[in-house]
C-alpha positions in Angstrom: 112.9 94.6 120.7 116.6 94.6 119.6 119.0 97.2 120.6 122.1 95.6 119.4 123.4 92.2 118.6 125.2 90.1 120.3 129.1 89.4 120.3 128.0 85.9 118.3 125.9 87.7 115.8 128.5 90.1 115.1 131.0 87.5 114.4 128.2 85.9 112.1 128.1 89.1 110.1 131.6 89.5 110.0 132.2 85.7 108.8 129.6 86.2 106.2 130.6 89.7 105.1 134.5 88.2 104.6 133.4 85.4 102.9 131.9 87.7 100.2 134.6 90.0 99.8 137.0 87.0 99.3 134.8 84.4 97.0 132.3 86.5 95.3 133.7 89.8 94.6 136.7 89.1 93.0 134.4 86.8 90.5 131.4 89.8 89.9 133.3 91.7 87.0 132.9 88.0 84.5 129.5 87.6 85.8 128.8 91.2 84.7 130.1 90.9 81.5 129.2 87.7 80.5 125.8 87.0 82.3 126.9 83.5 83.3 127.9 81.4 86.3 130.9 78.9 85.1 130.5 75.9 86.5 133.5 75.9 88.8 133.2 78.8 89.8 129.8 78.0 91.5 131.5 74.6 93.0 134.1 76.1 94.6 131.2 78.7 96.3 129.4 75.8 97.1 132.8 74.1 98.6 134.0 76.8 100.5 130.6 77.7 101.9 129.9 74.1 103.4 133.0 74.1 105.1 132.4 77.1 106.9 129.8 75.6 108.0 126.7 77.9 106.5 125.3 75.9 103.7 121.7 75.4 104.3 122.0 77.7 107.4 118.1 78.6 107.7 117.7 75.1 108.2 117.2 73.6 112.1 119.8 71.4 113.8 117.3 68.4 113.7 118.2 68.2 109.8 122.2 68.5 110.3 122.3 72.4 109.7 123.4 75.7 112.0 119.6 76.1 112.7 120.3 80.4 112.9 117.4 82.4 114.2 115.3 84.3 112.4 117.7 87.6 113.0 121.1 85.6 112.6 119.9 84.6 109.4 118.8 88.0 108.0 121.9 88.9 109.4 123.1 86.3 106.7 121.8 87.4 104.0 121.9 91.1 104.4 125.9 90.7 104.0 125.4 88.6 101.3 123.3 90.9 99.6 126.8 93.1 99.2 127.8 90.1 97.0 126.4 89.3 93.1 122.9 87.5 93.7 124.0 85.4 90.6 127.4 84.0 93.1 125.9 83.9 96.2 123.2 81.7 94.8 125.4 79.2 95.6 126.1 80.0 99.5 123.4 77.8 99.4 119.9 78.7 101.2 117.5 76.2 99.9 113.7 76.8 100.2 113.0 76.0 104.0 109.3 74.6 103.0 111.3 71.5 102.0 110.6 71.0 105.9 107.1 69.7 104.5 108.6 66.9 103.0 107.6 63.2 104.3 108.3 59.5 104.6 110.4 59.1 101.2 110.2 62.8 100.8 113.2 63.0 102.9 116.1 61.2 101.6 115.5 62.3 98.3 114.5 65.6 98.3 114.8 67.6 101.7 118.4 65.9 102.8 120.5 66.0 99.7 119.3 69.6 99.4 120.8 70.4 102.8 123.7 68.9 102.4 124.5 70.4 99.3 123.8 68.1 96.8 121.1 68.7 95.1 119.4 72.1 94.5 115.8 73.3 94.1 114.3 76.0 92.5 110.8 77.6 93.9 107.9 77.8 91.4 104.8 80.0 91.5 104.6 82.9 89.0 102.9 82.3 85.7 102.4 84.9 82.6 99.3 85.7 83.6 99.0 85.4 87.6 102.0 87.4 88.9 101.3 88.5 92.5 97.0 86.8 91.9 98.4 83.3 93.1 95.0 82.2 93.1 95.2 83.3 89.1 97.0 80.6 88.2 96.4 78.6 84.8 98.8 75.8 85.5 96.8 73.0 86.3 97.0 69.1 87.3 94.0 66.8 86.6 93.6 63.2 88.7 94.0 60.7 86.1 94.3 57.1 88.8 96.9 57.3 91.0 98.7 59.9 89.1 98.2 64.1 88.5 98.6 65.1 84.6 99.7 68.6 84.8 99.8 71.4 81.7 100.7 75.0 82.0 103.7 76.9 82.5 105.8 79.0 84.8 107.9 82.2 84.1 110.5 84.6 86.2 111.4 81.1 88.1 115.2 82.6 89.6 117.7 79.6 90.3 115.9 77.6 87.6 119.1 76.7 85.3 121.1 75.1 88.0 118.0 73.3 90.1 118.0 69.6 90.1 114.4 69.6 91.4 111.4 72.2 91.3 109.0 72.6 94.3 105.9 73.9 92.0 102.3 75.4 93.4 99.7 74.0 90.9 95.9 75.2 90.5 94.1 71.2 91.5 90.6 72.4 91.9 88.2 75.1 92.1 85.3 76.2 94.3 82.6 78.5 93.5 82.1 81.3 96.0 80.1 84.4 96.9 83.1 86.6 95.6 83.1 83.8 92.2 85.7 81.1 91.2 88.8 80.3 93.6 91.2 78.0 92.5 92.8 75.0 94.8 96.2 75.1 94.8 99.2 72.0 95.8 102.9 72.2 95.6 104.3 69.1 93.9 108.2 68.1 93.7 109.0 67.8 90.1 112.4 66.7 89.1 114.7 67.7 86.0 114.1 65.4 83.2 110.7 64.3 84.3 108.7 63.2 81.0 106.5 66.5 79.5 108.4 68.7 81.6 110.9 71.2 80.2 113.5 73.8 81.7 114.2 76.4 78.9 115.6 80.7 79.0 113.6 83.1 79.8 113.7 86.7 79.5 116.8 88.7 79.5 116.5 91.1 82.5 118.6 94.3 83.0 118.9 93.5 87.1 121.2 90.5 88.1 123.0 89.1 85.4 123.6 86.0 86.0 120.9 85.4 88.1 118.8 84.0 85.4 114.9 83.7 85.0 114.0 80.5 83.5 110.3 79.3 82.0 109.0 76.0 83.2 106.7 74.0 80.5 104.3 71.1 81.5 103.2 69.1 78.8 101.1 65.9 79.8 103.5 65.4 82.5 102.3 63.2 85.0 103.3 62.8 88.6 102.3 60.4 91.0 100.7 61.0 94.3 104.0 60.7 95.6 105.0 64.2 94.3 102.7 65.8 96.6 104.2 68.0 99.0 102.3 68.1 102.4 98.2 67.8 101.5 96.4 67.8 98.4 95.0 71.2 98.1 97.2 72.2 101.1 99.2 74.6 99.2 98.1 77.7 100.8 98.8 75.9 104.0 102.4 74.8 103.2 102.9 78.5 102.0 101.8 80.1 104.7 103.9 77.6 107.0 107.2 78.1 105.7 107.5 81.2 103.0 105.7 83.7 105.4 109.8 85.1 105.4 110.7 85.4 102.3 110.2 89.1 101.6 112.7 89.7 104.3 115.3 88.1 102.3 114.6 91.3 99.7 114.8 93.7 102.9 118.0 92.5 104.2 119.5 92.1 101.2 118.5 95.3 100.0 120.3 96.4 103.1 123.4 94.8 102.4 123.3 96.4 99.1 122.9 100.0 100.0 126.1 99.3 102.8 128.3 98.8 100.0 127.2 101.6 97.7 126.9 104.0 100.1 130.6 102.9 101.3 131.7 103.8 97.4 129.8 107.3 97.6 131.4 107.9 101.1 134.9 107.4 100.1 134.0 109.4 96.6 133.4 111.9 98.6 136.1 112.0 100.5 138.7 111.5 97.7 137.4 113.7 95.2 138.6 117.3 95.1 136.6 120.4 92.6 137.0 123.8 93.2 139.8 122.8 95.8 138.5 120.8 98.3 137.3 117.5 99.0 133.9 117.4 97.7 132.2 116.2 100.5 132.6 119.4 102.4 130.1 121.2 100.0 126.6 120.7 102.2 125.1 119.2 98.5 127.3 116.3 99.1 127.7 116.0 103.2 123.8 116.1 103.6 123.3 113.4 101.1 125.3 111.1 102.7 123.5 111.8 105.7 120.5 111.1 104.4 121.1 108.1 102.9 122.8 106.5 106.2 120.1 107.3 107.7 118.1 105.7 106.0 119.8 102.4 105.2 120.1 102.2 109.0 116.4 102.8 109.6 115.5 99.5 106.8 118.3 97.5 108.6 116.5 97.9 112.2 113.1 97.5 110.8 114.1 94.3 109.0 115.7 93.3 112.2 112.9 94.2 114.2 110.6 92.2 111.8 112.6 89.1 111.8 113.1 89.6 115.6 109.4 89.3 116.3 109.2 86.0 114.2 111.7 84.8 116.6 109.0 85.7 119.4 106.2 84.0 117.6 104.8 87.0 117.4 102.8 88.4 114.5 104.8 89.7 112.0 103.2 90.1 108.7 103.0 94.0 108.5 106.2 94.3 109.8 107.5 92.0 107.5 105.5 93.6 104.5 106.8 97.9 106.3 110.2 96.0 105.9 110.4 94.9 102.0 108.7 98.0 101.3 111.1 100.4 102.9 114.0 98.8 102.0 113.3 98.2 98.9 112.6 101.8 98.1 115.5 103.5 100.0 117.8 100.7 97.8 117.0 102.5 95.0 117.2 106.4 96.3 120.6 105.4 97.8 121.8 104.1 94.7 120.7 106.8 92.8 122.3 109.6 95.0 125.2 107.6 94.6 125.9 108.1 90.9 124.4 111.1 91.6 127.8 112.1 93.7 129.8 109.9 91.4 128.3 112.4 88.8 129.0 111.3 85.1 131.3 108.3 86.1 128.8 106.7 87.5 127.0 106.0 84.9 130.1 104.7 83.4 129.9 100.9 83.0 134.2 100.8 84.7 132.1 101.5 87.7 129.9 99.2 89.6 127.1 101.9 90.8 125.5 101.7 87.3 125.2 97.7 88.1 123.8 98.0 91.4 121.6 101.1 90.0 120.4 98.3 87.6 120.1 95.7 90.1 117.9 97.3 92.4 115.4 98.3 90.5 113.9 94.6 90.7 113.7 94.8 94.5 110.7 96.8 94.2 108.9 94.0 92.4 109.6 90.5 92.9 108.5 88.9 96.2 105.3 91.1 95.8 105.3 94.6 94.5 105.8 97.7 96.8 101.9 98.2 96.2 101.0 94.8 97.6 103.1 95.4 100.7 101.5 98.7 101.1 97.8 96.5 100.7 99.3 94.1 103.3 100.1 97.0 105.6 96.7 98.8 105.1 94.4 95.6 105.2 96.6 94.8 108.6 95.9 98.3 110.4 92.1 98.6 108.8 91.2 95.5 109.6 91.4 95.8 113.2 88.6 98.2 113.1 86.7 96.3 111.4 87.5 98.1 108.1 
């Protein structure tokens, strides 16, 4: 169980948490207003973070890259999230089941994403099978050698800059005692493939920037080749290498509840009514305890989580306790926040409104705070046979 880091994870924090405050923050305010990413911008993120050394960081040494721990690289993101999710997109932390790839796989898919030159987007939510993956419509059918696929995809984050999609596709079905489950395989698709298109999708009040995108498959047909790991595998390759990925939303959530709080703190200790500071009236002073408190709590129990995946121990509860909590104490710190700010925080000259905005998507994507708290139940029930 962790106690405390260590003097190298500290500096890893520290290295991250500078970067930030030098590349991305002076950039959030355009974001903000504009809702895009210009292209240089993004380079020069993308520039600066591969030579520090961090591009691709969640991926081992045997593919060129840092190879951080599970804990060193939640440490990664959580400073990160302090940052605009629509900048630090391009720190560059591409999906880590590219490790699936094989023979040709390799050089065209899992390298140049690691080395920074070409970027994937994930793809599994549809319109009508959000967190039911086994829902899904999009389907591919054998024709020869080859898989015709139709259907769409929606809320698909990092879509408008991806070179190349790694998409879960229903391939089957088998009738069961509880009825009809689907088969599902992830396939590489690349930009520009025939009968598949990249357009905008919804306009979303959280992360400006950070764009959803709808995916459209038209007759589009990809050869065997395009299978990543087995045929009907997908659950497999899933369960392999995106077990993590709601920690992510913890530690960032973490991250972002540092920097708000920091704004309430100093609030506080600037702002003068009735001729004091105002954090010496016990409305304000236990508020801030509270919600340090509590940011601390989700930053240890995302630690813990990511600590015990380290181990190779189990860690799905904890993982799922983790993305709940934080998640959830994101958006009560952000809303005591303005709620010390009082009406200027609301104010759009502020940021609190934005990160007020922001957080409210934490509590969904990556599975809902009800699906964690099915994970969690079905964890602790089940080993009583309940």
């Amino acid at each position: 169980m962790l106690y405390g880091l260590s003097a190298e994870q500290d500096m890893i924090a520290q290295t991250v948490r500078s970067f930030v405050e030098k590349e991305i923050y002076p950039h959030e305010e355009l974001v903000e207003r504009t809702g895009e990413v210009p292209n240089e911008i993004a380079q020069h993120i993308k520039e600066k973070t591969l030579e520090l050394g961090f591009y691709a960081c969640n991926f081992p040494e045997s593919v060129g890259c840092a190879g951080l721990s599970h804990v060193d690289f939640a440490l990664v993101e959580r400073e990160l999230g302090r940052g605009s999710m629509a900048l630090n997109h391009f720190f560059g932390r591409p999906q880590n089941i590219l490790m699936a790839c094989e023979g040709d796989q390799i050089d065209r898919y899992l390298m140049p994403a690691v080395r920074g030159e070409r970027m994937d987007a994930l793809a599994m939510t549809e319109p009508g099978a959000g967190s039911d993956i086994r829902g899904m419509k999009c389907s591919a059918q054998r024709d020869g050698g080859d898989w015709v696929v139709n259907g769409s995809k929606h809320f698909i984050s990092g879509a408008d800059h991806a070179d190349f999609f790694i998409v879960f596709i229903a391939t089957g079905e088998d009738q069961t005692d509880k009825g009809p489950k689907k088969r599902i395989t992830a396939f590489l698709v690349d930009r520009g493939t025939a009968g598949f298109s990249v357009r905008n999708g919804y306009k979303s009040v959280s992360h400006r920037g950070y764009k959803n995108m709808i995916l459209e498959f038209d007759d589009c047909r990809l050869p065997q080749a395009q299978v990543l790991g087995e045929v009907d595998g997908g659950f497999e390759v899933m369960n392999t290498w995106l077990y993590a990925t709601r920690i992510t939303v913890a530690t960032m959530s973490v991250g972002r509840a540092r920097r708000v709080f920091d704004y309430a703190l100093h609030y506080a200790a600037e702002r003068e009514q009735f001729g004091q500071k105002i954090g010496k009236f016990q409305g304000v002073s236990f508020q801030l305890a509270d919600m340090i408190t509590e940011i601390d709590a989700a930053d240890l129990l995302t630690l813990a989580a990511a600590d015990r995946l380290d181990k190779a121990l189990p860690a799905n509860r904890e993982i799922a306790s983790a993305k709940l909590y934080a998640s959830e104490m994101l958006a009560r710190v952000t809303d005591a926040a303005i709620q010390i700010h009082g009406g200027m925080g609301l104010m759009s000259d502020y940021p609190l409104e934005r990160f007020w905005r922001d957080a409210r998507v934490e509590r969904i994507w990556d599975g809902t705070s009800e699906i964690q708290r099915h994970i969690i139940s079905r964890d602790l029930l089940r080993a009583l046979g309940a």
